[in-house]
C-alpha positions as CSV (number, residue, x, y, z in Angstrom):
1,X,115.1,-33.9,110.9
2,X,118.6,-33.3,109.4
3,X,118.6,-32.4,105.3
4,X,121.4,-32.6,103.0
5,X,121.1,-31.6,99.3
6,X,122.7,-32.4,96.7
7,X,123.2,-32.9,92.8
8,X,122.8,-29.4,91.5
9,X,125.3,-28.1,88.7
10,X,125.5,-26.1,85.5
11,X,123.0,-26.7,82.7
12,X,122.3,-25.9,79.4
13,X,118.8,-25.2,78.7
14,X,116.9,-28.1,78.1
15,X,119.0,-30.6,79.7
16,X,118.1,-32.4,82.8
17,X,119.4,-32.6,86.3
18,X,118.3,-35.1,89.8
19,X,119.0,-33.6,92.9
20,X,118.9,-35.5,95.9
21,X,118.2,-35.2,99.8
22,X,119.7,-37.1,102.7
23,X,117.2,-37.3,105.6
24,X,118.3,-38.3,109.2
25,X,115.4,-38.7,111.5
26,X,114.0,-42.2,113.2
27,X,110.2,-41.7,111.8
28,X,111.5,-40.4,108.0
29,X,109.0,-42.6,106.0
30,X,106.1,-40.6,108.0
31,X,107.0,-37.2,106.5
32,X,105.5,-35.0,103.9
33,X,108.9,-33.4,102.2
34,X,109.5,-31.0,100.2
35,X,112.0,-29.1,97.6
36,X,111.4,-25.2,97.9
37,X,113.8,-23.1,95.8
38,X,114.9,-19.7,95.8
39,X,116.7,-17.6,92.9
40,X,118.5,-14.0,93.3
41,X,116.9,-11.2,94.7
42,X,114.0,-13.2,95.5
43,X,111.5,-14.7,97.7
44,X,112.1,-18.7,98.6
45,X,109.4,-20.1,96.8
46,X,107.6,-23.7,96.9
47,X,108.6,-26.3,93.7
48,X,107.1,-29.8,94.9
49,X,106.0,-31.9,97.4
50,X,105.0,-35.2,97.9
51,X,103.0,-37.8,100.8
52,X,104.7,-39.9,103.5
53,X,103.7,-42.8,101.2
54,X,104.7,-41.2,98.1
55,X,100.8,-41.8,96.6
56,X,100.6,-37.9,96.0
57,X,102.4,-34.9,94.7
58,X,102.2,-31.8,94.0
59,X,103.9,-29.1,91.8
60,X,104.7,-25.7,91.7
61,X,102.4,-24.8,88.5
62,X,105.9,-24.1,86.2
63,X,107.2,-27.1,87.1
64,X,104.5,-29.6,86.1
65,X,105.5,-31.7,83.5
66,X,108.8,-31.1,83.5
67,X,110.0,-31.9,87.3
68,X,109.2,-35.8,89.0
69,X,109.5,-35.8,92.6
70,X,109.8,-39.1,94.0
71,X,111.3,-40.8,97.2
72,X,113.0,-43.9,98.7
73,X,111.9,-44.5,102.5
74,X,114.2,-47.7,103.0
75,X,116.9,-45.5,101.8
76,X,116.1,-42.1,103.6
77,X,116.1,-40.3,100.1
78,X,114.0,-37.8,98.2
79,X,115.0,-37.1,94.7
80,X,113.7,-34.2,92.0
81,X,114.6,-35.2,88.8
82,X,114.3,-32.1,86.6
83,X,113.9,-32.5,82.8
84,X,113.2,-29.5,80.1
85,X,115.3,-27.1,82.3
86,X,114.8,-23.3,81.7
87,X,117.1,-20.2,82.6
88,X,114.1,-19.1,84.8
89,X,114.7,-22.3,87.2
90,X,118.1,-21.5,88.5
91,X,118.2,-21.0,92.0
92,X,119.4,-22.1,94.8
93,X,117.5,-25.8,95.9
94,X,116.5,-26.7,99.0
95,X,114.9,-30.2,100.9
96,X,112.1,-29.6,103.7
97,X,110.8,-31.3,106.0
98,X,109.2,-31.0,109.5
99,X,110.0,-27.2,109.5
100,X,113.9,-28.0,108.9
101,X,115.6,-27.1,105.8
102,X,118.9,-28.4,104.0
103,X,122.1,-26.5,103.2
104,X,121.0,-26.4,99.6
105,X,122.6,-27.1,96.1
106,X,123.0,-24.9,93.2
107,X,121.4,-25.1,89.8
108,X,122.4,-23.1,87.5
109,X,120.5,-22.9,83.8
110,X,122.1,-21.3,80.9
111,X,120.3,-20.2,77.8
């Protein structure tokens, strides 16, 4: 599947930000996706996920309560709409699915 991310920016903390993902593959509304981020100097780490259905989620443990991922099947679309933003959650963004990743977007969080 083909991933395109976007909707990241520059932040001060405490504001909010939605990224999106574009998927491109016939059988999209039967994937598990996923937004994985990684920040400088580290290791590309997992942020949420959620069901082909969109009946479940999960969250990275520092993100719960403050990040909603959610998802459009008609539409191809996964969203993350990130509220309560800390300087600890920039990094760069990514969408995955089915082993594949996007290009990424940027979020930047200044204190």
């Amino acid at each position: 599947v083909q991933l395109q991310a976007s909707g990241g920016g520059l932040v001060q903390a405490g504001g909010s930000l939605k990224l999106f993902c574009s998927a491109y593959g016939r059988s999209f509304s039967t994937y598990v996706m996923g937004w994985f981020r990684q920040a400088p100097g580290k290791e590309r780490e997992f942020v949420a996920t959620i069901s082909w259905l969109g009946d479940r989620d999960y969250y990275l443990d520092s993100v719960k309560g403050r990040f909603t991922i959610s998802r459009d099947n008609a539409k191809s679309m996964v969203y993350l709409q990130m509220n309560n933003l800390r300087p600890e959650d920039t990094a760069v963004y990514y969408c995955h699915s089915q082993g594949d990743w996007g290009q990424g977007t940027q979020v930047t969080v200044s204190s």
